[in-house]
C-alpha positions as CSV (number, residue, x, y, z in Angstrom):
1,X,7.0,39.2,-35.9
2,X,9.6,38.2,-38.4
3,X,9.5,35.1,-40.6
4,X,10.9,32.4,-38.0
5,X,9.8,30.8,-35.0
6,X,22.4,22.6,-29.0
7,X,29.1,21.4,-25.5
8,X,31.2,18.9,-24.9
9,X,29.5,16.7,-21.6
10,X,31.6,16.9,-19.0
11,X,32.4,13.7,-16.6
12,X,29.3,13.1,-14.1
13,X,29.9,15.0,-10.6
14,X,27.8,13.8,-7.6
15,X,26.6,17.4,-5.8
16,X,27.1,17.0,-2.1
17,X,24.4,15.8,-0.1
18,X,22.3,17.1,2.0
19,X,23.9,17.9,5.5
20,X,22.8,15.4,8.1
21,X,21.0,15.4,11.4
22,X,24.1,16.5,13.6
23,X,25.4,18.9,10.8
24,X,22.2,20.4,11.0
25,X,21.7,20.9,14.1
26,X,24.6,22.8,14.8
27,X,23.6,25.2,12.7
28,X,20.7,25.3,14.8
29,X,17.5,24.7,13.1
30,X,17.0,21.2,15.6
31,X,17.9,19.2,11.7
32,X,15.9,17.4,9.3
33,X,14.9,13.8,10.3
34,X,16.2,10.6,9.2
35,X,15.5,10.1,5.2
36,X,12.6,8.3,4.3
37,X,13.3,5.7,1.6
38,X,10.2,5.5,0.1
39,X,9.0,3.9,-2.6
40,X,6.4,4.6,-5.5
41,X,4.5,0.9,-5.5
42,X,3.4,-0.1,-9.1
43,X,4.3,2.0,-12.0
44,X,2.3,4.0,-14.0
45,X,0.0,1.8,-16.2
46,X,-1.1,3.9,-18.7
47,X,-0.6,7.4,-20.5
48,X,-3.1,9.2,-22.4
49,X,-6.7,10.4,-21.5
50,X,-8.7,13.1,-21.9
51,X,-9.4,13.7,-17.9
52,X,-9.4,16.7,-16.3
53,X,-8.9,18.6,-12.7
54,X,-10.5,19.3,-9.4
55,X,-8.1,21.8,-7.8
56,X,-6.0,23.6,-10.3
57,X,-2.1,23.9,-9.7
58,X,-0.6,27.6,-9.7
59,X,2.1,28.7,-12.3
60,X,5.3,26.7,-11.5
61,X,3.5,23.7,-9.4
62,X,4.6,21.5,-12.3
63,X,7.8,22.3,-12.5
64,X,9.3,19.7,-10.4
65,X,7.5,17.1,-12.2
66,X,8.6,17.9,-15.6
67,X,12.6,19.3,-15.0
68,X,13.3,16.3,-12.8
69,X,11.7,13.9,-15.2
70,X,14.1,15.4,-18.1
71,X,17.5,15.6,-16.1
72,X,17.0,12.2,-14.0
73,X,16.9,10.5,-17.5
74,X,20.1,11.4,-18.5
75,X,22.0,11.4,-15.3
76,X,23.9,8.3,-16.0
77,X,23.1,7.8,-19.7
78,X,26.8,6.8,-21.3
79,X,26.0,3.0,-19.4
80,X,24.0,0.8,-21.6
81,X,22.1,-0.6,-18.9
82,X,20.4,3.2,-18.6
83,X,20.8,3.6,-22.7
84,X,18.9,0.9,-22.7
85,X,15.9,1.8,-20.1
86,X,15.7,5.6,-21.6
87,X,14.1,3.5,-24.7
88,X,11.1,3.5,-22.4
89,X,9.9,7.3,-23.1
90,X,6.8,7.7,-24.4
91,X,7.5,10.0,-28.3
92,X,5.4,12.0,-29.8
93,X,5.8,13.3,-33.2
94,X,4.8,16.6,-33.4
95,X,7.6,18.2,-36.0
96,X,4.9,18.1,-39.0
97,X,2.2,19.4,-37.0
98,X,3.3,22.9,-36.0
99,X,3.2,25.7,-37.7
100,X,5.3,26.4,-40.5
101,X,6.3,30.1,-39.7
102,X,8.6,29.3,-36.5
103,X,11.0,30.9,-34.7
104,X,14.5,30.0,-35.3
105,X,17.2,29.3,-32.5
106,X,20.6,30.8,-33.8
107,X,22.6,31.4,-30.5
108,X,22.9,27.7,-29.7
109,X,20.5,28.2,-26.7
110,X,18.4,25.0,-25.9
111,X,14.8,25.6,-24.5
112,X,12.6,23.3,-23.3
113,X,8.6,23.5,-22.1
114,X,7.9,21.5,-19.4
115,X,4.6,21.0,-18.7
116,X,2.0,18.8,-16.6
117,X,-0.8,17.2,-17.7
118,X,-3.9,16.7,-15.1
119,X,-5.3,13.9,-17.3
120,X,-7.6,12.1,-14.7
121,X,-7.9,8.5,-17.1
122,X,-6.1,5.5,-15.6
123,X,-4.3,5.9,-12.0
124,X,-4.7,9.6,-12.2
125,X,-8.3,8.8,-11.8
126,X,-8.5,9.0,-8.3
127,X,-7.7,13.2,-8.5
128,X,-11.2,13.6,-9.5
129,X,-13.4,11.1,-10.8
130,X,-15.9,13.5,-11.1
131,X,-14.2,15.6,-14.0
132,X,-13.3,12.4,-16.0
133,X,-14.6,13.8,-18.9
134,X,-13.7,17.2,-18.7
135,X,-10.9,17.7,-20.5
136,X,-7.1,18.1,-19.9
137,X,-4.8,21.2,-19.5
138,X,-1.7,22.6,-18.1
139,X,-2.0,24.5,-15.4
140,X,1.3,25.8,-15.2
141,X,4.3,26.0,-18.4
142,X,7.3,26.6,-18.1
143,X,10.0,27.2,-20.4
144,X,13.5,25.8,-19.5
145,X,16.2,28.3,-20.8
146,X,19.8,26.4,-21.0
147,X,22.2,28.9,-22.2
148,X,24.8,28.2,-25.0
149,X,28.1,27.5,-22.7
150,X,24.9,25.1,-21.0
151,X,26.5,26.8,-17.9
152,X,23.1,28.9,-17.0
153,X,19.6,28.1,-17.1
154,X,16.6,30.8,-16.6
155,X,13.2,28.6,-16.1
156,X,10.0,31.2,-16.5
157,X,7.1,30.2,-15.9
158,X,3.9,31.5,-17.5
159,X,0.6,32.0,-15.3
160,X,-1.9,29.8,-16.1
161,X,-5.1,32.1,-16.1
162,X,-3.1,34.5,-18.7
163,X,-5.7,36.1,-21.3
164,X,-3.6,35.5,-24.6
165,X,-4.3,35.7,-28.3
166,X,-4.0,31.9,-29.3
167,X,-3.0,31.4,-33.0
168,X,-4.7,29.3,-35.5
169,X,-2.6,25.6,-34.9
170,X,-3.0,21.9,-35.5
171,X,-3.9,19.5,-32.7
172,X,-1.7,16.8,-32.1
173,X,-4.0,14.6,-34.4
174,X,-3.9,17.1,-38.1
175,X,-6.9,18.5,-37.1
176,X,-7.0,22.2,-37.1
177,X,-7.9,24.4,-33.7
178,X,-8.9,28.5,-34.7
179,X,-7.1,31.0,-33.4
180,X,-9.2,32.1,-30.1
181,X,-8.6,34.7,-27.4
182,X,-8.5,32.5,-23.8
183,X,-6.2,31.5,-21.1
184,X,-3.3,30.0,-22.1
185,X,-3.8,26.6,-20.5
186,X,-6.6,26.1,-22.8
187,X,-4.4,25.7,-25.6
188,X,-3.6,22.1,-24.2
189,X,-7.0,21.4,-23.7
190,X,-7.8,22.2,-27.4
191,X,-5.0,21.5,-29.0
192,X,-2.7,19.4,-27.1
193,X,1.3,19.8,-26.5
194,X,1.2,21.0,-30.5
195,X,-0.9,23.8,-29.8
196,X,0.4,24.7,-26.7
197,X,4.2,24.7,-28.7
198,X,2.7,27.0,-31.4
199,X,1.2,29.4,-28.8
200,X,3.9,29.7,-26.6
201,X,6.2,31.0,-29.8
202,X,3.5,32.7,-31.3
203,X,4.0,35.1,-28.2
204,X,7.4,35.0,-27.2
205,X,9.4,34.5,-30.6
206,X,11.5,31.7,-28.9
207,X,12.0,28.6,-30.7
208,X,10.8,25.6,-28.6
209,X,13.6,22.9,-29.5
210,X,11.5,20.6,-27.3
211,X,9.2,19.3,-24.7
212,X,8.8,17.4,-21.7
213,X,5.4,16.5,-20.2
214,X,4.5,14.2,-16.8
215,X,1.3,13.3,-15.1
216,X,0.1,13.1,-11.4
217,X,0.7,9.7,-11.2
218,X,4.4,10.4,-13.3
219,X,5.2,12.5,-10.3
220,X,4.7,10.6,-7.5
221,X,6.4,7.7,-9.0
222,X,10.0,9.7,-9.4
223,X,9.5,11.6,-6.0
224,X,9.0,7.3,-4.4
225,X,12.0,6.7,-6.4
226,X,14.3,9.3,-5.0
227,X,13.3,8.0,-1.6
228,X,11.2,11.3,-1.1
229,X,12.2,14.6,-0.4
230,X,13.0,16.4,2.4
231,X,11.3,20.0,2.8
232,X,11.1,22.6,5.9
233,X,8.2,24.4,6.9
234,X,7.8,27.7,9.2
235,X,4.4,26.6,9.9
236,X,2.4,23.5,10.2
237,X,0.1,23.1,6.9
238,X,-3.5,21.2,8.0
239,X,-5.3,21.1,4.9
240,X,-8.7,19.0,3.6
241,X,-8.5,20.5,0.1
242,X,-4.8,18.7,-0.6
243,X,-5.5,16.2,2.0
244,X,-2.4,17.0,3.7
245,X,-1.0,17.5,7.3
246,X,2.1,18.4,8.1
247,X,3.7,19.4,11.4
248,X,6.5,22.6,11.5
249,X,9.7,21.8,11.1
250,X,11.7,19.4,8.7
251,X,9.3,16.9,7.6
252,X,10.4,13.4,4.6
253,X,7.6,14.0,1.8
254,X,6.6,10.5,-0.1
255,X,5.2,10.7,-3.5
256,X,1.9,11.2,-2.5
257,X,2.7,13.4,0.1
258,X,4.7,16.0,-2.1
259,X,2.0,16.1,-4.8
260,X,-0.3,17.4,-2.1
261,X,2.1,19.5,-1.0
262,X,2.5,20.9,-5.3
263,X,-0.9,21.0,-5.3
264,X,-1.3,23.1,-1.6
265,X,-3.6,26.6,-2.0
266,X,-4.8,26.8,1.5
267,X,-1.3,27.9,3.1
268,X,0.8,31.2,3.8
269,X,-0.9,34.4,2.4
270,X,-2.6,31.9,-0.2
271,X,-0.9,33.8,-2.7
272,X,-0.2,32.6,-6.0
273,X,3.2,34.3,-5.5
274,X,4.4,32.6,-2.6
275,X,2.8,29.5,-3.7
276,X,5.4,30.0,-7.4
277,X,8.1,30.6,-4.7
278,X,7.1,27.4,-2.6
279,X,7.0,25.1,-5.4
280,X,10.2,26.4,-7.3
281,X,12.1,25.9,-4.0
282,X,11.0,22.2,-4.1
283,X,12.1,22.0,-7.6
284,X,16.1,22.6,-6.7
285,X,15.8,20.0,-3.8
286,X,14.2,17.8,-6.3
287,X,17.4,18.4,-8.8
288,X,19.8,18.2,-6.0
289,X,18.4,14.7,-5.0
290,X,18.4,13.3,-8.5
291,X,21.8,14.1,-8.7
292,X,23.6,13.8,-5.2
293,X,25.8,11.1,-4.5
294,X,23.8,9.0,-2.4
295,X,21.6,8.4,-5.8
296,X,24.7,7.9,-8.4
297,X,26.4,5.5,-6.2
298,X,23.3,3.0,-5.0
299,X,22.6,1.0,-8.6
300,X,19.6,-0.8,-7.1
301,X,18.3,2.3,-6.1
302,X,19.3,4.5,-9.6
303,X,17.8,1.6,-11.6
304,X,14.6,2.0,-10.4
305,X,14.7,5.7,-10.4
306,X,15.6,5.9,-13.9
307,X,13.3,3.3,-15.2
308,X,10.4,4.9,-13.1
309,X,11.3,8.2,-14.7
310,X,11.2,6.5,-18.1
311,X,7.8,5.3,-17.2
312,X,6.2,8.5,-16.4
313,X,7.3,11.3,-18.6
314,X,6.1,11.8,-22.6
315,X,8.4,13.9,-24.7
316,X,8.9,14.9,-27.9
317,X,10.1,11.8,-30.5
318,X,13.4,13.3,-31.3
319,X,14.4,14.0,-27.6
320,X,13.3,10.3,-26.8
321,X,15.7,8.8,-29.3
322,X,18.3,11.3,-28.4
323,X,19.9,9.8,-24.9
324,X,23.3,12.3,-25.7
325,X,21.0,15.7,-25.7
326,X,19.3,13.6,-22.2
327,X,23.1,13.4,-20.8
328,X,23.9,16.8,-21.7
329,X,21.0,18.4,-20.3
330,X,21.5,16.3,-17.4
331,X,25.4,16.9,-16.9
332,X,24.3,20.8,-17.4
333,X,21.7,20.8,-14.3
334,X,23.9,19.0,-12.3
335,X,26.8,21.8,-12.6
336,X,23.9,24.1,-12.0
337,X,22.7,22.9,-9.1
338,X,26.0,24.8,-7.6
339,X,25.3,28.0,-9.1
340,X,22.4,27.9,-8.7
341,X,19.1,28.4,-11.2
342,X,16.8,31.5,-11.8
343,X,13.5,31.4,-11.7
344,X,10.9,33.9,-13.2
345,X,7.3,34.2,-13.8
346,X,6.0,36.6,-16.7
347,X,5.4,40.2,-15.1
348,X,2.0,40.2,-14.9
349,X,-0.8,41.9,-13.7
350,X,-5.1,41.7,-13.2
351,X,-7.3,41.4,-16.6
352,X,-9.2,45.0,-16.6
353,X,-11.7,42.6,-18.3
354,X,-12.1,39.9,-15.5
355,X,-10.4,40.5,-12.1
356,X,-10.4,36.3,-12.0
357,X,-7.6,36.4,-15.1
358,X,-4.3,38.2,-15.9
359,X,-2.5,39.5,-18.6
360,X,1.1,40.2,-19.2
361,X,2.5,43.8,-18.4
362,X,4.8,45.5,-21.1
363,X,7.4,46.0,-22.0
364,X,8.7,43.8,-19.3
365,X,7.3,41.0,-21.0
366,X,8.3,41.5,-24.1
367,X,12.2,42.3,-22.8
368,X,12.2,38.9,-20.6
369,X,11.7,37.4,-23.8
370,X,13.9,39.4,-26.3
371,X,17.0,38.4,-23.2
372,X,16.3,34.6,-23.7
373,X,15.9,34.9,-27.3
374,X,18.8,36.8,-28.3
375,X,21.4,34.6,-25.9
376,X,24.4,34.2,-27.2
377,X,28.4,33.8,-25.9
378,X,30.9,34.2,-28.9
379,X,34.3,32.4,-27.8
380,X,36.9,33.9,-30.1
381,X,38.9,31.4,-31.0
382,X,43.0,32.3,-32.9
383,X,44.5,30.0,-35.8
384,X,47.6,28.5,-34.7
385,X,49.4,29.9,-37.5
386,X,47.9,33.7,-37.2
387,X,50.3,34.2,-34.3
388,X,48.8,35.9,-31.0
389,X,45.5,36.8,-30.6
390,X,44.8,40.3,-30.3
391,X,42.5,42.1,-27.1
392,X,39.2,42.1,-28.2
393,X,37.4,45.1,-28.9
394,X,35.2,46.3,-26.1
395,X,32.2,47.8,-26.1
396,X,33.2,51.0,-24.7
397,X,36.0,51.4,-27.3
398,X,33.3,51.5,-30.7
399,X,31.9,54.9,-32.2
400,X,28.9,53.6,-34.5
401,X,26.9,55.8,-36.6
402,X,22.8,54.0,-37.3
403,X,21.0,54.5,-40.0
404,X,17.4,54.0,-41.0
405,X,17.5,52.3,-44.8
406,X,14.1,51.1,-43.8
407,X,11.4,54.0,-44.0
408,X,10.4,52.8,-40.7
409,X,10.1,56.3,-38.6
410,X,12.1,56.2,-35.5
411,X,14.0,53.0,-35.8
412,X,17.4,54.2,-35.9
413,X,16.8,56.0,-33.1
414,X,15.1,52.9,-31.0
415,X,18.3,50.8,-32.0
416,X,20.9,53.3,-30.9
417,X,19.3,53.2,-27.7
418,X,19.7,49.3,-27.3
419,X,23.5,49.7,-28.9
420,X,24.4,52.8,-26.0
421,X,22.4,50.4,-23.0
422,X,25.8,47.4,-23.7
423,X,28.4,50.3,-24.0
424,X,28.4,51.2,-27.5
425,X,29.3,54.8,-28.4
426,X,26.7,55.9,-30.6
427,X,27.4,59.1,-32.1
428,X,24.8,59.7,-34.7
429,X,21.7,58.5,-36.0
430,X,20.6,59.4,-39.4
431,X,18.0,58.3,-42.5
432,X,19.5,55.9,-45.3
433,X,17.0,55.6,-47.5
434,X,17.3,56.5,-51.4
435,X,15.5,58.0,-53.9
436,X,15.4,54.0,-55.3
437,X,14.0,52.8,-52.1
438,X,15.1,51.3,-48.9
439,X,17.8,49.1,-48.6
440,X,17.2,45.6,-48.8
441,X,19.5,44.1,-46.9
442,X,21.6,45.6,-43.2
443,X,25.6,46.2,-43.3
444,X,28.4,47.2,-40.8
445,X,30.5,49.3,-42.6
446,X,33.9,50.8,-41.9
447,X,35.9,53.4,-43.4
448,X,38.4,52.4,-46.3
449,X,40.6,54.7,-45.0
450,X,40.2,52.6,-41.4
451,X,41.4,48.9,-43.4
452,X,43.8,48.2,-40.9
453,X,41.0,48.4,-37.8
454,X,38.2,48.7,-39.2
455,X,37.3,45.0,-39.5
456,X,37.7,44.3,-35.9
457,X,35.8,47.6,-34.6
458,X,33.0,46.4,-36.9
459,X,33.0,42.8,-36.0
460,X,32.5,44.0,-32.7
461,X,29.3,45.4,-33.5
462,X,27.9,42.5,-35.5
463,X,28.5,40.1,-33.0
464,X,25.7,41.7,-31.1
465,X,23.3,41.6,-34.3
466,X,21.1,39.3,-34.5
467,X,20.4,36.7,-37.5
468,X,23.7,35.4,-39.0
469,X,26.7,37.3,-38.1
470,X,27.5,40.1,-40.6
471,X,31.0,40.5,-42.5
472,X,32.6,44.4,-42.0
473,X,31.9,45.8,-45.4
474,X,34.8,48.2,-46.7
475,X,33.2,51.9,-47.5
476,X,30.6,54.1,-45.9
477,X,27.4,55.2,-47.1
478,X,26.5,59.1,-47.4
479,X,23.0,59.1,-45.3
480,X,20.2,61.5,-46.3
481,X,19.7,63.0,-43.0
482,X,22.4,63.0,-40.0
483,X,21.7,63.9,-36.6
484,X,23.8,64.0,-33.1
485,X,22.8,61.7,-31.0
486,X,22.0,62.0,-27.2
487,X,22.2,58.7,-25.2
488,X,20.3,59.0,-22.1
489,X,23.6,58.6,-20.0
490,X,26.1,61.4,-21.4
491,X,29.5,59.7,-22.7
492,X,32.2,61.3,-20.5
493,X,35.2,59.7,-22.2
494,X,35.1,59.5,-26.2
495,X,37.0,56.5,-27.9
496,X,39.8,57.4,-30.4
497,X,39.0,54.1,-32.1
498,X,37.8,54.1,-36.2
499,X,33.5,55.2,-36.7
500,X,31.5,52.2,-38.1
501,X,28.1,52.4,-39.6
502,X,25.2,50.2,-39.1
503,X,23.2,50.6,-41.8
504,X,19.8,49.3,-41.3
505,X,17.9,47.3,-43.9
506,X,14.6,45.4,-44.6
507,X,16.0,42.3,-43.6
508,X,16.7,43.7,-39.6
509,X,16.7,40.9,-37.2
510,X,17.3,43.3,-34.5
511,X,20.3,43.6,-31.3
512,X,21.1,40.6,-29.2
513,X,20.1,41.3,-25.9
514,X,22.8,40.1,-23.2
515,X,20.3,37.3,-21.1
516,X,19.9,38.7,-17.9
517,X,16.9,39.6,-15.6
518,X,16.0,43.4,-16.0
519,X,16.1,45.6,-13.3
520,X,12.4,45.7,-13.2
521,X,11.4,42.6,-13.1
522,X,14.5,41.3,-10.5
523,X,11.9,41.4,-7.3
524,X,10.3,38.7,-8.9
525,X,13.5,36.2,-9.4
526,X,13.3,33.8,-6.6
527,X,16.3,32.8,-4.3
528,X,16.0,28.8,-3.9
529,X,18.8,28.9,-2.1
530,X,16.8,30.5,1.0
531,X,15.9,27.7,3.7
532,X,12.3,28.8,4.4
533,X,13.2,27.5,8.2
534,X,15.7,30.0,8.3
């Protein structure tokens, strides 16, 4: 791993309600009943605790607690009255508690880990007084991916009994935690959010910019304060474990009810699968309530939402004392509520070592996470007195020539391969080491010869670097070896454009990978637009 480890808010939009009972109808799946306003009862009257679980949630069954907790506060931030109540989050300081090699963010990204804590001290008591003193942990994570333009969001969530190499970190007390091999939930229970942080870009290489963390009791309160949600089921759910029944059809959920219903194992295939599915379904309708118009324009109502919210969510201290960052998250999720929000778990598959645990399958793992970290959307922009901006250079339209200048056998060859996959014309790949060494630091090069287009071929190309952008460098280097280079779909048109160099050195950051779900791992992107009564 290398040495490393947010757009202008737009005015608030209300997102149409939900259709009503004789809308629905004559679409013809008999409607979803009246709205139940309920409410949450007293607020949440403590935070903390070292509890711990009876029934353990499945990866993604915390999701709605966290996301709405995170947009809802910022929904109407730019009034003082809800300025004001955001200045009830709970902030933690964490920044000088996590490790000092991190990741850095240089695409403008933002990305946020949501997670829920099962603490069973003060209200949450009644989940299971019997595992009091059993410790805490997070039985699902996600990470909340908000692109650059903040006009997409990827939220992946990361199964809970993953076997993963946890790295030495500091709990969120000073005190150091050894690095252990264990499921990655039980970095929370050792080690707290810190640890958790610190783990989760140990393995990805995605700077966490921060976090957002709500409790049973944190939940219910927000899902009273929305006046529930409304959810439809194929088939009725009786079940003792959750302490839930529910009849077929459209049915109002309460707080109370909708944790249960979060919480539900004993339903469907009992798949952890469908269960992700289930829960990230909820999720959407949870964002959709927070910010429909029935909300926005009821201040009574939005008040207590937002001051409940407030109440039950913990978050890191600089988030807390940023309402702006709230606003813009919030004014994102509501624009995305339209388009619509993808949702991913970690390709995964059964621990050869315990049957009872997974582990992550590769390379798709390690792609999914090179795509979110390597985001990026360059907006060219022209000075007013340079006249006309010229067409940007495609892809398509660039012969690049790699080399090696790092002794490290095949690389030029592995990067010509990510260069062809976004269009690039890669025509050779060659060894630039000298008899001096390798060279210390990478270059784009053009020929002098090609001054007039050379520049703009080459920028081309270094926009899709990563690390800080790279100025075209005038010249070309003579490369010990050359060879002609295959891609694995044959070019059937060659560009007449100018031949670039990349010329790799010990300072390679590596190519931006456009963010987008591979191919292989699109069966597991859910749909939450898919009514499950449908």
């Amino acid at each position: 791993m290398s040495d490393h480890r947010h757009v202008a808010v737009k005015e608030r939009q209300a997102v149409p309600a939900v259709p009503g009972r004789r809308a629905s109808r004559r679409a013809g799946d008999g409607g979803p009943p009246p709205e139940d306003r309920a409410r949450g009862g007293e607020p949440p009257r403590g935070r903390g605790g070292r509890g711990s679980r009876t029934r353990r949630i499945g990866p993604g069954g915390w999701a709605s607690i966290g996301l709405t907790g995170l947009l809802v506060l910022g929904t109407l931030g730019g009034y003082k009255l809800y300025r004001d109540t955001l200045g009830n989050i709970e902030g933690v300081s964490i920044k000088d508690k996590l490790s000092e090699n991190r990741p850095v963010n240089q695409t403008g990204a933002l990305n946020v880990l949501l997670v829920g804590s099962d603490t069973r001290e003060g209200d949450n008591l009644r989940y299971g007084q019997k595992m009091a003193d059993a410790g805490k942990r997070t039985d699902t994570i996600i990470l909340m991916h908000i692109s650059p333009n903040r006009d997409k969001a990827t939220l992946v969530s990361f199964p809970r009994d993953s076997m993963v190499d946890m790295p030495a970190c500091r709990n969120e007390n000073g005190a150091p935690v050894a690095a252990r091999h264990d499921m990655i939930n039980s970095a929370y229970n050792v080690g707290g959010i810190t640890c958790t942080i610190d783990t989760i870009e140990a393995l990805t290489d995605i700077r966490i910019d921060h976090f957002v963390e709500v409790d049973f009791t944190g939940f219910k309160n927000i899902v009273d304060a929305l006046g529930g949600i409304r959810i439809c089921l194929k088939s009725p759910v009786d079940s003792k474990k959750a302490k839930l029944t529910l009849p077929a059809g459209w049915n109002n959920l309460n707080g109370e009810k909708a944790l249960g219903y979060v919480r539900l194992r004993d339903y469907g295939d009992g798949s952890d699968i469908q269960r992700i599915k289930r829960q990230q379904v909820f999720l959407t309708k949870v964002v959709q309530k927070a910010t429909s118009s029935d909300l926005l324009t009821d201040p009574a109502r939005l008040l207590d939402f937002v001051t409940q919210a407030a109440r039950s969510v913990r978050m890191d201290e600089e988030l807390a004392k940023d309402p702006q960052t709230l606003v813009d998250i919030a004014s994102s999720a509501k624009a995305l509520t339209a388009s619509g929000v993808k949702f991913i778990t970690v390709p995964w598959g059964a621990d050869p070592a315990d049957k009872n645990r997974v582990v992550w399958k590769q390379p798709q793992a390690n792609e999914l996470f090179e795509s979110i970290k390597n985001d990026t959307e360059v907006v060219p922009t022209a000075s007013p007195s340079s006249g006309p901006a010229k067409p940007a250079v495609k892809h398509e339209q660039v012969r690049v020539q790699v080399f090696n200048g790092t002794g490290k056998p095949g690389l030029a060859t592995e990067v010509a391969g990510k260069l062809a996959a976004q269009g690039f014309v890669v025509t050779h790949v060659g060894d630039a080491t000298t008899a001096a060494g390798n060279v210390p630091a990478t270059a784009v090069r053009y020929g002098k010869k090609d001054a007039a287009e050379g520049p703009a071929y080459a920028d081309a190309l270094a926009a899709r670097l990563s690390g800080e952008k790279l100025a075209p460098t005038e010249g070309k280097v003579k490369p010990g070896t050359i060879t002609k280079y295959a891609p694995a779909t044959p070019i059937t048109e060659t560009p007449a454009g100018p031949v670039v160099q990349l010329v790799i050195g010990d300072d390679w950051k590596g190519v931006r990978v456009p963010t987008k779900i591979p191919d292989s791992l699109k069966d597991s992107v859910v749909d939450t637009k898919t009514d499950p009564c449908q």
